[in-house]
C-alpha positions in Angstrom: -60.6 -15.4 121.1 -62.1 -14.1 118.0 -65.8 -15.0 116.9 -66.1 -17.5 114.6 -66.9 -16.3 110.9 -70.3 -17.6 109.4 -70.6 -20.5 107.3 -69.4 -19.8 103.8 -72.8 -20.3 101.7 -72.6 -21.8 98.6 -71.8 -19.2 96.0 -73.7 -18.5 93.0 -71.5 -18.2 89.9 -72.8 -18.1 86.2 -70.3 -21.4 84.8 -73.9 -23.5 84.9 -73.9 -22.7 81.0 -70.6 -23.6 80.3 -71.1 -26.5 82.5 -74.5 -27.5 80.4 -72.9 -26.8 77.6 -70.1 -28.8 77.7 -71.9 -31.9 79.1 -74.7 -31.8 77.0 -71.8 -31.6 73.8 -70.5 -34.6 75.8 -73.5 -36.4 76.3 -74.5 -36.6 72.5 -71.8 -37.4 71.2 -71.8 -40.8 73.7 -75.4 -41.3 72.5 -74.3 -41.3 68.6 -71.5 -43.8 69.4 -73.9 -46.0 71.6 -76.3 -45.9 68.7 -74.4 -46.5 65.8 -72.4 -49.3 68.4 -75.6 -50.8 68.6 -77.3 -50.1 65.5 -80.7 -48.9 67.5 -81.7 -45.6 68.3 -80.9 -46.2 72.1 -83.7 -43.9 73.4 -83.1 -45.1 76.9 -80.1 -42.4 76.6 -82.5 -39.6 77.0 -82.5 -40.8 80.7 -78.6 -40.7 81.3 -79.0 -36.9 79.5 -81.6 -35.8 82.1 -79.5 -36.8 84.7 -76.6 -35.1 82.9 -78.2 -32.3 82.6 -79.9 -32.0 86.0 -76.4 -32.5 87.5 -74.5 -29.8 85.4 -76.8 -27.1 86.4 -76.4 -28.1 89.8 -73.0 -28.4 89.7 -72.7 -25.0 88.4 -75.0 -23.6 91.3 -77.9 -22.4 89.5 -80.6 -21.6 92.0 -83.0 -24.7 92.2 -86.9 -23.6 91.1 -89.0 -24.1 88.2 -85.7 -22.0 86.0 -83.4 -25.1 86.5 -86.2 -27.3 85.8 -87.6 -26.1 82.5 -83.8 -25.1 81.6 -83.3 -29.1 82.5 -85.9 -30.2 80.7 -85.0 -28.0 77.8 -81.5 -29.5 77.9 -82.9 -33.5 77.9 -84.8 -32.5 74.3 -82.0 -30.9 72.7 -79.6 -33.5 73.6 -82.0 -36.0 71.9 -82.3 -33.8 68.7 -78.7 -33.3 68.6 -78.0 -37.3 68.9 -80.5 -38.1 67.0 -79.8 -35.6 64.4 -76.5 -37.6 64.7 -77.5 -40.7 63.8 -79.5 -39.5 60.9 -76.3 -37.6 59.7 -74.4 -41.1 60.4 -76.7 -43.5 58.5 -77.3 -41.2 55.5 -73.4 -39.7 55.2 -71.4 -42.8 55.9 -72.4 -44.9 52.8 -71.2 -42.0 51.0 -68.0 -41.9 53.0 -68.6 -38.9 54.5 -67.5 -38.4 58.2 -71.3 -37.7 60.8 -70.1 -34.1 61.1 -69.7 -33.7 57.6 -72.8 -35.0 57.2 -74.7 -33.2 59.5 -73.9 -30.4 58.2 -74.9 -30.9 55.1 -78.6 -32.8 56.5 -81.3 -30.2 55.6 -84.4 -30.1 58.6 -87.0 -31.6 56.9 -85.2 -34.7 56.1 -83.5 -35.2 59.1 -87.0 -34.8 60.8 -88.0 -37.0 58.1 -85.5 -39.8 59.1 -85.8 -38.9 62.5 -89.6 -39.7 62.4 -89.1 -42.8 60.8 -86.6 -44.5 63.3 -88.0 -43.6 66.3 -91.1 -45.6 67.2 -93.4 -46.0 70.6 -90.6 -47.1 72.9 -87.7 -44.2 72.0 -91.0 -41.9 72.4 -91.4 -43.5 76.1 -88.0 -43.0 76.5 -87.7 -39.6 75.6 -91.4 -38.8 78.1 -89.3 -40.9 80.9 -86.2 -38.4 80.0 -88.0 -35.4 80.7 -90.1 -36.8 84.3 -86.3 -37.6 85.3 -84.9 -34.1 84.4 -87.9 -32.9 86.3 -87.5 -34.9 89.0 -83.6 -34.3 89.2 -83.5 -30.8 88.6 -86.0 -29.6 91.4 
């Protein structure tokens, strides 16, 4: 009888950025329509978008170490700026009947980070701190 053949090890393919990618597209998009459901900011998303993240790079085999946790970490804070870029878009376009992608487009930086400064108090800055101790916690 033959020798057995060695445990297949877990191969490492490059699909963690398409995996991140798509998520992360996911993920905001969820966060706009919780927040505009709710009419808050729903900071406590930045936690489901650390575990998001954390689980997209794993599930697309990038090599655990401090790359998948800063890339991770990176992840959680644009996920918040996109949503919450979002949600600016959303509050200033819609009066004007204009669709949050329409809108967003059209939001320069400074006042979105304007607006974005202005809804976002203590607890969504908590939320986004306990994001990133997640995505760091996750992603090791």
């Amino acid at each position: 009888m033959p020798p057995a053949p060695p445990p297949a090890s877990r191969p490492q393919h490059w699909l963690w950025p398409l995996l991140l990618l798509l998520g992360s597209i996911t993920l905001a998009i969820a966060w706009l329509m919780v927040a505009l459901a709710t009419g808050s900011q729903a900071g406590w998303m930045a936690i489901a978008a650390a575990a998001e993240a954390a689980w997209m790079l794993r599930l697309g085999t990038l090599a655990a170490g401090r790359t998948r946790i800063a890339v991770a970490m990176l992840a959680t804070l644009l996920i918040a700026l996109a949503a919450n870029w979002g949600i600016a878009a959303a509050y200033i376009g819609g009066p004007m009947g204009l669709a949050p992608w329409e809108s967003a487009l059209r939001l320069g930086p400074h006042l979105a980070w304007t607006l974005i400064g202005l809804a976002n108090g203590t607890a969504e800055i908590l939320w986004l701190l306990a994001g990133l101790a997640v995505a760091w916690w996750l992603a090791r």
